[in-house]
Structures are given as C-alpha cells and as structure tokens.
N, C-alpha and C positions, 0 to 999 in steps of 0.2 A: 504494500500500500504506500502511495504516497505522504507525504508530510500534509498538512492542513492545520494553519494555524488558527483558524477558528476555535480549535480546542481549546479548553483549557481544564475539564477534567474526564478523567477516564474511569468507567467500570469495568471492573472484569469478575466475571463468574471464578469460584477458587478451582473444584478439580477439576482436570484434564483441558480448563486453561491456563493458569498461573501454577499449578502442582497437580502430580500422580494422585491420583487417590488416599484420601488421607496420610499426603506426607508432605515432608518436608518442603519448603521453596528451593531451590539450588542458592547457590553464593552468587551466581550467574544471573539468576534472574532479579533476586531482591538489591542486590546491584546495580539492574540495570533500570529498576522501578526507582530507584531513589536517585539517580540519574536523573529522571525526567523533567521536565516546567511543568507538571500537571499537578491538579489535587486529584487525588487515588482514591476511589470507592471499591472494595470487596464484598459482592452481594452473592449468598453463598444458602445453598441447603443446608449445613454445616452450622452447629452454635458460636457465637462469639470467642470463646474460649476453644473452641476446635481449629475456627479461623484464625484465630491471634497466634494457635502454640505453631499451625503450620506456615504461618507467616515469619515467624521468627525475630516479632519484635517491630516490622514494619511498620510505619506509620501511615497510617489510613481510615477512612472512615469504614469501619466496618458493621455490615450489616446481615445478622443472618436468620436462619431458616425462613429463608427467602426474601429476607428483608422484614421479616417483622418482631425484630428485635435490634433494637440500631443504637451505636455506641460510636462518639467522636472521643478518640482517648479514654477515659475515665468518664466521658460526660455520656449518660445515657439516653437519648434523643425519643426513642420509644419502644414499648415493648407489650405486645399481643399476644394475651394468653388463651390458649383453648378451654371452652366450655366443656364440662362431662357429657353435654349434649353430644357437641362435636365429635367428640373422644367415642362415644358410643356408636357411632355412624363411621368414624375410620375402622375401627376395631372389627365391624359387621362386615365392613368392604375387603381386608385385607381378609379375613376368615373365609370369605366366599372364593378367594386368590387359588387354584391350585398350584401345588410344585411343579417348577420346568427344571428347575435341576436338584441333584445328592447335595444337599445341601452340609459344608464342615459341623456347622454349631446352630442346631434349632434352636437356642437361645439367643442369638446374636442375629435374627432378623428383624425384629424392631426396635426402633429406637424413640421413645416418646420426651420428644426435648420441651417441651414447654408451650410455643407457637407453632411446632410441627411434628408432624409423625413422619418419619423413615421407615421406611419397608426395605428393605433389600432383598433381592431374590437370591443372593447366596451367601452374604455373611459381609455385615460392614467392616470386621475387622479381619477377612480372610486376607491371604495373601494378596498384596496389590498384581503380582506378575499373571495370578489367576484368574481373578475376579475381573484383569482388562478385555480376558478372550470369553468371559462367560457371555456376557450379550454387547461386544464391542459395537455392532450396527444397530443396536433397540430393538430389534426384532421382536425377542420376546417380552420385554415390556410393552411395545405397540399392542403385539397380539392378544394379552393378559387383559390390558384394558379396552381392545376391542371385542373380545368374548365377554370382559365382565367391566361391566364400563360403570362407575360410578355416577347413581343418581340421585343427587342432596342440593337442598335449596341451602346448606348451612356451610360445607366445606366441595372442596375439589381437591383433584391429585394430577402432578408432573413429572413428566422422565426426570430425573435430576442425577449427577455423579453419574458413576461405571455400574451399578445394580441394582438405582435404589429409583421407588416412587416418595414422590414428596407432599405430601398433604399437608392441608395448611384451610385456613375461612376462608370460606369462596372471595373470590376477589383479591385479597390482599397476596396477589402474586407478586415475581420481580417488577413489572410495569408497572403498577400500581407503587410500589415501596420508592420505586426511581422517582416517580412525578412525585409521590411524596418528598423525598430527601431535597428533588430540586426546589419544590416550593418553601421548605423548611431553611434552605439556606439561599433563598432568592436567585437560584441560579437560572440561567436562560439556559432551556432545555436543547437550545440549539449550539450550545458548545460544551455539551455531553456526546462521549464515543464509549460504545458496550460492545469487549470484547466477550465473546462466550463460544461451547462447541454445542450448547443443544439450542441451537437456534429452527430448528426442524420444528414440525408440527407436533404438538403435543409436549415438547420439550420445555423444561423450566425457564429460559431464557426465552422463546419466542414470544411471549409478553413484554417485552419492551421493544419490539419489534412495530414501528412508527408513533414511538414515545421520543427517540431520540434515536441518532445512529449508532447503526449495528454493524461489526466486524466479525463473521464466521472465521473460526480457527479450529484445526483440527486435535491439538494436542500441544502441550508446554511451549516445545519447541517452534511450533507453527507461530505462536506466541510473541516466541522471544525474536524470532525473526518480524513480524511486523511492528515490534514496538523499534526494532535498530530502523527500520525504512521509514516509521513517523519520525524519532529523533533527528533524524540526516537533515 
C-alpha cells in the first residue's frame, strides 16, 4: 500500500494481524509500531489484559472483546457487561454447536470474559502451530453457523482469531466500538485506517467495513510489510 497522509491513526485487529494467536508481538513488529506518527488503536476479541500481556507493554488505546471494554492507559473509557439473559442465549447456541474436530481439552472451549463469550472449536490455549491449520480458510466456522445460525434479538456471534466465535450484544461489534472511540475522542473518522484478516463476510472485522478504511492482510507478516510501505 501506499503512504496516505490523511492518516493519523491506525486500528489493527490483534491475532493473525499484529500477533500468532495468543502470542507474543515480535521485537520486529512493536518496533516498528512505535516507529510510526500515528495514534494506535488494538480492537481485539481478546481481554485487555490478554491484549496488553501480548503486546508487551505497547502503548495504545486498547480495546477489547470486541471493543467493549476500552482502556487508554490506566484510564478506562468503557466497559459492557453481559446480562445472564444474554449469557443464557450464548450458552443455548454454542450447546446446539456440534464437534468438527478431536478436540485436546473439553474444558478449554469457552471462555466467558465478561463482555464476550469465546467458543473455540479446538482449544484456545492449544498449540498455536495446530490450531492455524484446524480451520485456516473458516470453512468450518462458516458452515457451523450456516447449519446452526444464531437467532436472538439480544446478542450475535463473529468469526474472530484462528478457532474461535465471538459473541458479544447485538450491535456492539468492532464498527460500532470504532465510531464509538472516534466520537469519544473527537476524531474525524476519515483519518482512521483498520488493518485486520477477517475482513470477509461474517468475520469480526467486516463491521467497520464503510465506518472508516479498511486494509485486508493476510497474517503478521502481511502486516509488517504494509505498515514499512505506509511509513516510506
């Protein structure tokens, strides 16, 4: 991509565009972020404290499970908690889910954060080198919620990360949290750029998708190459 200095701040989705599944940033990367003229937004399926430890200290506005939980530093900007309503209506959905794969640790397929429920279809803390080739194309996440498609006036669910659906209150997806963040800090939505890889249909990220511009990238590295072709 080319430079555009209309920018002046950048989102980016956390795994599999700024970091592998729940891991570390490289030196490489958080390097090359703290390099930038930008203000940094990380809107992330992933809890602040998930975000923060794989960021490794970066400074950023971070926002997660999906953005509805948002922290500038120490300063907490807002945070949406799930009704037992809600909670009783994910719980229903993901029970009607069947197995597409042997799954390592039947205990280690939900994750109830607070403002969202993680499902993963094979284990959020499995090996990352495994968990990239269980459903690298969404295939069976697509399928999963085309067989069993979620129908609630109260929450919805997204492809998000390498394995996981992301449910969250209807509405309050990344789109939503973006135009929120822009209006909470007066930003003109027109010099916001959102790098992410589920920009697809159905995908966590296609919600900010004509909220502000979007950069499709495949993985880290995709990544770290178009932020060196903005900088130039």
């Amino acid at each position: 991509m080319e430079k555009d200095t209309k920018y002046l701040r950048l989102f980016f989705d956390l795994d599999n565009t700024l970091t592998r599944s729940r891991s570390a940033i490289t030196p490489e990367m958080k390097t090359l972020l703290q390099s930038l003229m930008y203000d940094i937004v990380v809107i992330s399926g992933a809890t602040v404290d998930q975000i923060r430890h794989q960021l490794d200290g970066l400074a950023c506005y971070t926002l997660g499970q999906n953005g509805n939980h948002a922290m500038h530093g120490d300063i907490e900007l807002w945070r949406d908690e799930l009704t037992p309503e809600d909670l009783a209506e994910i719980d229903a959905h993901i029970a009607s889910l069947p197995r597409v794969a042997t799954v390592p640790d039947e205990n280690d397929l939900t994750e109830k954060r607070g403002s969202q429920v993680s499902y993963s279809i094979y284990g959020h803390h499995a090996p990352v080198a495994i968990k990239e080739k269980v459903d690298s194309d969404q295939a069976l996440r697509v399928g999963l919620l085309a067989q069993h498609p979620l129908i609630s006036d109260r929450v919805e669910v997204k492809i998000g990360g390498t394995t996981c659906l992301d449910y969250f209150k209807k509405g309050r997806n990344k789109g939503y949290n973006v135009t929120r963040l822009a209006e909470y800090m007066s930003w003109n939505l027109d010099t916001c750029l959102y790098f992410g890889d589920a920009l697809f249909p159905g995908g966590n990220d296609e919600t900010v998708i004509g909220i502000i511009d979007t950069e499709s990238v495949r993985d880290p590295e995709d990544t770290y190459q178009k932020l060196l072709a903005l900088k130039k």
